[in-house]
C-alpha positions as a printed Julia matrix, in Angstrom:
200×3 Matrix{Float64}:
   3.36  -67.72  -204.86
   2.93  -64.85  -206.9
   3.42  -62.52  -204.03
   6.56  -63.4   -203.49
   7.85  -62.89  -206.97
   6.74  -59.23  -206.84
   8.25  -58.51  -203.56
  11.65  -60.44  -204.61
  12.35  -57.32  -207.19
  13.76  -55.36  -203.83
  17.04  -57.9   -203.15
  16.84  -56.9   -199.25
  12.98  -58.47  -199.51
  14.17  -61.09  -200.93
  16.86  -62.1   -198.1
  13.68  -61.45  -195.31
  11.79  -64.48  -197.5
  14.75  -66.25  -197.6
  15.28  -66.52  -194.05
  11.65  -66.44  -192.88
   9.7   -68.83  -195.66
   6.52  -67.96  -197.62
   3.7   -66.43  -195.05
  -0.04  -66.36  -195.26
  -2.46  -63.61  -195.15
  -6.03  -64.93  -193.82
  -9.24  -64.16  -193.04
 -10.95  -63.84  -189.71
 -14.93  -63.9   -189.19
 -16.56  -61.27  -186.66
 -15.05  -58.13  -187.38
 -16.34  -56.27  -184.22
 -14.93  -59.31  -181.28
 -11.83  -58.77  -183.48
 -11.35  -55.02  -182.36
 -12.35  -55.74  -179.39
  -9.5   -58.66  -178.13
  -7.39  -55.92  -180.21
  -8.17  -53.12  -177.37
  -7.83  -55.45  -174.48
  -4.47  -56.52  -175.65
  -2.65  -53.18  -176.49
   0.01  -52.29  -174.41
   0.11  -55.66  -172.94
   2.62  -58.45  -173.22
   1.36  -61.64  -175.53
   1.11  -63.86  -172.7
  -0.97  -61.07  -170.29
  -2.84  -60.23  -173.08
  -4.25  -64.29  -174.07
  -5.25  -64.07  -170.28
  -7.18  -61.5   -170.51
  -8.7   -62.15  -173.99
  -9.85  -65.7   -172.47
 -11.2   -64.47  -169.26
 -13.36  -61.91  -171.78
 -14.75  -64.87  -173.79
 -15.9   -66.25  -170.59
 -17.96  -63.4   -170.13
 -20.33  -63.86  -172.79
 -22.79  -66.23  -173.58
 -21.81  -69.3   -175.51
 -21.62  -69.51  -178.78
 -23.01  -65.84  -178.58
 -20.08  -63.2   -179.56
 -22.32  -60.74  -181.27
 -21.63  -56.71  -180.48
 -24.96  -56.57  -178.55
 -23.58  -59.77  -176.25
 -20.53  -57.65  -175.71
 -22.71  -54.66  -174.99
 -24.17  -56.75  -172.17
 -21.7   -57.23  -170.14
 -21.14  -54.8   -167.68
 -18.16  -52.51  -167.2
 -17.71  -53.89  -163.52
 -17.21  -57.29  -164.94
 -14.54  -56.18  -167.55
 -13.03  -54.52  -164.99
 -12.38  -57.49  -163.13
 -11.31  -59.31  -165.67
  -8.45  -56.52  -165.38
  -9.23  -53.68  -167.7
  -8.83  -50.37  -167.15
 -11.84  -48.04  -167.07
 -10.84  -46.51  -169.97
 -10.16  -49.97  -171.99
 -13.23  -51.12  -171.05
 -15.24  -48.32  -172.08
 -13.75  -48.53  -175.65
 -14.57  -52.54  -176.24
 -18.17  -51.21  -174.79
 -17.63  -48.17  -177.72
 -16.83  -50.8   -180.56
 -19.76  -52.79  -179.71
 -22.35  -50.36  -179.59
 -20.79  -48.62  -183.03
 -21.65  -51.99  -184.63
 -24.87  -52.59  -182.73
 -26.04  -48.89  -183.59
 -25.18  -49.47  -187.67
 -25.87  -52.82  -187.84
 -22.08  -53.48  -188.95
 -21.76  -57.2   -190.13
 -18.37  -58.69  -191.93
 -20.18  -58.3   -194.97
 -20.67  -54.35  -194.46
 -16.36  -54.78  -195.08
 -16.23  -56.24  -198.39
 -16.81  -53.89  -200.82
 -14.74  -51.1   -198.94
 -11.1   -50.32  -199.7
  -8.74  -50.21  -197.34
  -8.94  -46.4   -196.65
 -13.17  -46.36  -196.22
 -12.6   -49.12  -193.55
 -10.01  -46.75  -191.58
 -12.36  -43.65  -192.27
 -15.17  -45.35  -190.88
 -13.66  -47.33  -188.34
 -11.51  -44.45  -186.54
 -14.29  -42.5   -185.5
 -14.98  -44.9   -182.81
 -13.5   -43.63  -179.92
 -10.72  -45.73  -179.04
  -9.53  -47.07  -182.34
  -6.7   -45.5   -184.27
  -5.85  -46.12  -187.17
  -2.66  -48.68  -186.28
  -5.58  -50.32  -184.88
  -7.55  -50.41  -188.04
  -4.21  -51.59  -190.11
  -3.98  -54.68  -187.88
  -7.69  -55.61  -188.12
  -7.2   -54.89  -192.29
  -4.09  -57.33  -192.29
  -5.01  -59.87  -189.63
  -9.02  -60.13  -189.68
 -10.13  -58.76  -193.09
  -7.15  -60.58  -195.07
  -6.52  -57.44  -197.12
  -2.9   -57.64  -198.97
  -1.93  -54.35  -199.27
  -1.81  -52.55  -196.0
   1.48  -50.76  -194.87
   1.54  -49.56  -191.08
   4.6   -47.45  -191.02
   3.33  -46.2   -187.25
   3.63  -49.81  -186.51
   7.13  -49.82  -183.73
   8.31  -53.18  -184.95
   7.83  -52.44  -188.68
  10.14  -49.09  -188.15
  12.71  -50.96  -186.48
  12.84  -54.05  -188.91
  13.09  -51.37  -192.42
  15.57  -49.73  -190.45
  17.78  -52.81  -189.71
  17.06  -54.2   -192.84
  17.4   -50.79  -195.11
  19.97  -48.96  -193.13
  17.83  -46.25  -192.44
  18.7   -43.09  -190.21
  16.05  -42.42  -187.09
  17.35  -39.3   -186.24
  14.95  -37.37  -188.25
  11.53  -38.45  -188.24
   9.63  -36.98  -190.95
  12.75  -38.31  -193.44
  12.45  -42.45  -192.05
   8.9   -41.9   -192.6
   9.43  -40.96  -196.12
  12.03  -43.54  -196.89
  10.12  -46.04  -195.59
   7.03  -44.9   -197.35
   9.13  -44.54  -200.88
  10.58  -48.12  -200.12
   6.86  -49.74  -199.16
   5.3   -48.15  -202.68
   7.49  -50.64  -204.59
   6.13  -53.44  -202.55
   2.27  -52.91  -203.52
  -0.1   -54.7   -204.1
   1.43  -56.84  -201.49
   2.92  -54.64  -198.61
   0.83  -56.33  -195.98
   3.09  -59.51  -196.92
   5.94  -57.66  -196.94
   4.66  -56.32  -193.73
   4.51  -60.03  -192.3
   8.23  -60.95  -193.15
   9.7   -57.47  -191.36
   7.73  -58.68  -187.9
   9.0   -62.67  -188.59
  12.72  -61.22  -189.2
  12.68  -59.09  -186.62
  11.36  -61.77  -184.14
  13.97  -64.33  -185.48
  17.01  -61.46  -184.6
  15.59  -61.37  -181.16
């Protein structure tokens, strides 16, 4: 995999793909129930969060996941599925962003990575961590770096040694270490969250 030939240049890369085995980077369809699920489950443990996510695709008609079937259901209903207010108002925001502009999976594909952020981020409710995930894990795009991302900071600074005592500094380092990863840092991405899971 050609991938992992490029990232194998940095030797501490190298020992991650070693020890976790080549990774894939795929492609999700529906965009907007993506962001969504990713709303609902922030903050929330992986097992909370499927239960959730599942009572939500209960909610809407089958084989109907469309923004305007999400913009149907009402925010009494989400919020007995156990969302906050304020959770359920942004999946209701996300929805009617796409409804409003017509947003489709194919609206993504001839953006780069940083239009999709731009445009994405001024829906209330979605940050840009948000918009990294949703680049990685539902648009397939290789070569997304989250350095906000908690359990990408802590795996570069197990794996690289690297001082958290000053903020501004790690965030450098990690961005000066990430630059020699492109155009595959959302692989290298992949292997920090698998080694760090695998230390657990």
């Amino acid at each position: 995999m050609e991938y992992i030939e490029i990232l194998s240049k940095d030797s501490r890369m190298k020992m991650l793909i070693k020890a976790t085995g080549p990774l894939k980077v795929s492609r999700r369809k529906n965009i907007c129930l993506h962001l969504c699920r990713s709303i609902i489950a922030q903050q929330l443990s992986t097992k909370v969060a499927t239960i959730i996510e599942n009572r939500f695709m209960e909610l809407l008609p089958v084989g109907n996941t469309s923004a305007a079937a999400v913009l149907q259901v009402p925010t009494s209903s989400l919020r007995k599925i156990g969302l906050s207010a304020t959770k359920a108002n942004y999946v209701h925001n996300v929805a009617r962003f796409f409804d409003e502009l017509s947003l489709t999976d194919s609206s993504f594909r001839k953006l780069d990575n940083e239009s999709v952020i731009e445009l994405l981020t001024q829906i209330k409710g979605v940050g840009r961590w948000t918009v990294e995930m949703t680049l990685m894990f539902a648009l397939g795009r290789e070569d997304v770096f989250a350095p906000d991302d908690f359990g990408i900071q802590q795996s570069m600074m197990y794996t690289y040694r690297l001082d958290p005592s000053d903020k501004k500094v790690l965030r450098r380092e990690m961005d000066r270490i990430a630059a020699a990863w492109a155009p595959y840092r959302t692989y290298a991405c992949l292997h920090l969250w698998k080694a760090r899971d695998i230390r657990k």
